[in-house]
C-alpha positions, 0 to 999 in steps of 0.5 A: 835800093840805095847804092850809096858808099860807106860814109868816110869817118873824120873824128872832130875834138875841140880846140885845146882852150883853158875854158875846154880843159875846164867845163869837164867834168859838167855835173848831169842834174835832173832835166839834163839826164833825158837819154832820148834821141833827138834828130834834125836834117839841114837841107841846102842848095849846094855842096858843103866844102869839107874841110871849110866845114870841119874848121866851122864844127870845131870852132862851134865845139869849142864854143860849146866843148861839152858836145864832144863829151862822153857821159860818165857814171859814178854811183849817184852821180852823173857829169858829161866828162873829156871825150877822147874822140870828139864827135864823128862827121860821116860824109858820104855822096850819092846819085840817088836824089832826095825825097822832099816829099818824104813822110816826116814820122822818122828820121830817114835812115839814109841821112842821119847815123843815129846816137844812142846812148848805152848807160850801162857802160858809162860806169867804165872808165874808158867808155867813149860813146859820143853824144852827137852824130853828125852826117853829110850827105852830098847827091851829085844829080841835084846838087844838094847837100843834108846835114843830118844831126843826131845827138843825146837830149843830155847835151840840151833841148831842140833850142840848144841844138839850134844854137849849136848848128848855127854857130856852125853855119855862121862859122862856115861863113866867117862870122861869129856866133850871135848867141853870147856865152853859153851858160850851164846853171841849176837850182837844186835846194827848194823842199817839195810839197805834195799840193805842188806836185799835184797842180804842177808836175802831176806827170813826175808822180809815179815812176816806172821800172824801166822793163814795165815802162818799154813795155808800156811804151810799145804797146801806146805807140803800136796803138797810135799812127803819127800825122804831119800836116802843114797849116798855111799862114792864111788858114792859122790867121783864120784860127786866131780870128776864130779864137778871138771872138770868145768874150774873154779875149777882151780886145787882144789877140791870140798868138798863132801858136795859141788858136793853131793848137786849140783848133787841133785839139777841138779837132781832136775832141771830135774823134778821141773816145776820151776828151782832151780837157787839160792841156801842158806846154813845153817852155824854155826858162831861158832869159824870164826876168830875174827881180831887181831884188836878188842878192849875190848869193841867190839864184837866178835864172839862166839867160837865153844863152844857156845850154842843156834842158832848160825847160819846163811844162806848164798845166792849164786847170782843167776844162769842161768838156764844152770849153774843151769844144770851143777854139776860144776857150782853150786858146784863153786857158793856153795863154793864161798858164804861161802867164802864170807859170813864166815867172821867176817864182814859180820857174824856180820852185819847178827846177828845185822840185823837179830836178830831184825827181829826175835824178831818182828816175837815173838813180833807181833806172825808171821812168815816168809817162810822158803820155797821159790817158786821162784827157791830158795833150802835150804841146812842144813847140820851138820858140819863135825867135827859135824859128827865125834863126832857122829860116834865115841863119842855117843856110851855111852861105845859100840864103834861107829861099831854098834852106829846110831845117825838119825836125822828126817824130812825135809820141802819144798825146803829144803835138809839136810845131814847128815853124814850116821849112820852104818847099819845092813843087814838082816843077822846081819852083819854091814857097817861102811857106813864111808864117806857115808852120808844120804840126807833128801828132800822134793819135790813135790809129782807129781814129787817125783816118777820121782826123785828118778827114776832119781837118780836110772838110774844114780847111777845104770847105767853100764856107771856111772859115765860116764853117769854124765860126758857125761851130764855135758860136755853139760851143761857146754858147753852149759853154755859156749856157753851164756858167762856163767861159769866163776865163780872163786874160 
């Protein structure tokens, strides 16, 4: 049992800068109004200096002031409003070592003060709960330091939060910020068609009272286990060769994202009663081409320094079961949704059809499925230029050798990946882990065990990657042999 001390409490505010008085009251349209948790411990090789560390987390809210925000609610309308507090910093030392090994299904409890938000009491004037955790974690007996970080996703998805720890970071250091100007923009004045809504959006179709959806809620994740592995660079080079000999590839190669999650969900395919043959990607929007064209009036989109919940899902059309068994097949119809999709376009008639949407979810207090029991997965992953700030810019001075930036938790029909953090063996030594990457999935708990065995026997095997390529051949023969496989990049 820990015998850890009560954290000290320092309340940090953002300096009193005209672009802080200005940015409240920040308008909530649809995406931004997400009252999930989002959690993420920073470890590095040594002690953080405290008040270095409050000048750097006050710079970094003041460069982006409406982390220090409170929510405010007035009818229909939501906006992030002035926040008397800031944001609380809890420090705490301890003696009790950390678990590097720890099962990554949650945020441990030691290291992050979790931020819930309660909407109902955002109606009242004097409302002031903060919408970001931070807590700093400093062990004595091997000189490590975690910063655990929990915040509202109404303040922006995992690539803002990103940017906002290493602003920090970089400010610790003496430096600036590479990112640029944060930007918050929105489209909200594009009609919806039914047609639409089926082929794009068809999870925002049916919304749920809020009682009936928890309800739902626990009985998929009562129902379901979550299962984290890493996959080493070497074995995702192996998946993307597999996936390049589908006869559609046509000469170019598939990207490591593409062929690790097609190889999941084939491996899932193998053990789910109903089998996954659709497939939606989280995007970010930021920084997609606006056309030359556009006048002065006309909307654009937001470029990559854009805060809030820029993002979007794109749906692959559906598959056959025999395509859905082919890590060729799905790596293809993967890669051809976002080219369909990332576009000025289509990106624009998503956000102006999707945010009204979202704000009648607040509005009438309901939500909408994020999971899907009719043989559609989720992938959400961090973009890589995302992940390559992470190895090499949040160490806070330390160097990115021994630096571990995890991300937690995972929901029904999801998977997330992340770029792999550095480990450290039993004996002290350290791996890079550069080009590896660690995958979040939660399954069904009666197949979780025949899952991860699967993936054992492939990866483990004298014949991989043989193995994979003998099974992919009869896939795609098999898929051939339908008429199927056609697919053109």
């Amino acid at each position: 049992m820990s015998s850890d001390p009560e954290p000290r409490i320092v309340w940090v505010t953002p300096y009193d800068t005209e672009a802080v008085r200005t940015v409240f009251p920040l308008p909530l349209p649809g995406t931004d109004r997400i009252n999930f948790e989002v959690s993420l411990t920073n470890t590095v090789p040594g002690p953080i200096e405290e008040e270095r560390f409050l000048k750097a987390f006050k710079d970094a809210l003041t460069y982006y002031p409406h982390t220090s925000g409170r929510l405010r609610t007035k009818g229909r309308d939501w906006t992030i409003g002035h926040g008397k507090r800031g944001v609380p910093v809890a420090f705490v030392e301890t003696d009790e070592p950390f678990n590097h090994y720890e099962y990554l299904q949650a945020p441990p409890a030691r290291m992050i003060d979790t931020c819930v938000v309660d909407i109902s009491g955002a109606s009242e004037p004097e409302w002031d709960e903060p919408l970001m955790r931070v807590k700093m974690t400093y062990c004595r007996t091997t000189n490590e330091t975690i910063l655990g970080c929990s915040y509202c996703h109404m303040l922006g998805d995992g690539e803002f939060i990103h940017q906002f720890i290493y602003a920090v970071s970089q400010y610790y250091q003496g430096k600036k910020p590479a990112f640029g100007t944060p930007t918050w923009e929105k489209l909200n004045d594009n009609p919806s068609t039914a047609d639409f809504i089926d082929r794009f959006l068809p999870h925002l179709k049916v919304l749920y009272p809020m009682d009936e959806w928890m309800g739902m809620v626990g009985g998929v994740m009562g129902s379901t286990s979550q299962v984290d592995i890493m996959f080493t660079a070497q074995q995702i080079e192996q998946f993307r060769a597999v996936a390049d000999t589908h006869p559609g590839r046509k000469g170019t190669k598939s990207s490591a994202q593409d062929a690790l999650s097609a190889y999941v969900i084939t491996t899932l395919n193998r053990v789910l009663p109903t089998p996954i043959t659709k497939v939606s990607s989280m995007l970010s929007y930021r920084g997609v081409a606006n056309p030359k064209t556009l006048g002065p009036d006309e909307w654009r989109i937001p470029g990559s320094h854009a805060v809030g919940n820029a993002i979007f899902q794109a749906f692959t059309d559906r598959m056959t079961v025999d395509e859905a068994s082919s890590i060729g097949s799905i790596a293809l119809v993967i890669r051809q949704s976002l080219k369909d999709t990332r576009n000025y376009e289509h990106i624009k008639r998503i956000i102006a059809v999707s945010e009204p949407i979202w704000q009648r979810q607040s509005q009438e207090a309901k939500e909408h499925k994020f999971w899907s029991d009719d043989g559609t997965f989720a992938l959400n992953s961090m973009p890589k230029c995302v992940s390559i700030t992470v190895l090499k810019n949040f160490h806070f001075g330390y160097g990115p050798e021994r630096t571990r930036c995890v991300f937690y938790g995972a929901y029904p029909g999801f998977a997330r990946f992340f770029q792999a953090p550095p480990s450290q063996h039993l004996d002290g030594t350290w791996d890079s882990n550069e080009g590896a990457m660690v995958m979040f999935v939660r399954v069904p708990t009666v197949v979780r065990d025949k899952f991860v065995t699967l993936i054992a026997e492939d990866l483990l095997s004298a014949s991989f990657p043989r193995n994979l390529l003998w099974r992919e051949k009869k896939a795609q023969e098999r898929a051939q042999a339908a008429g199927q496989g056609k697919a053109k990049l």
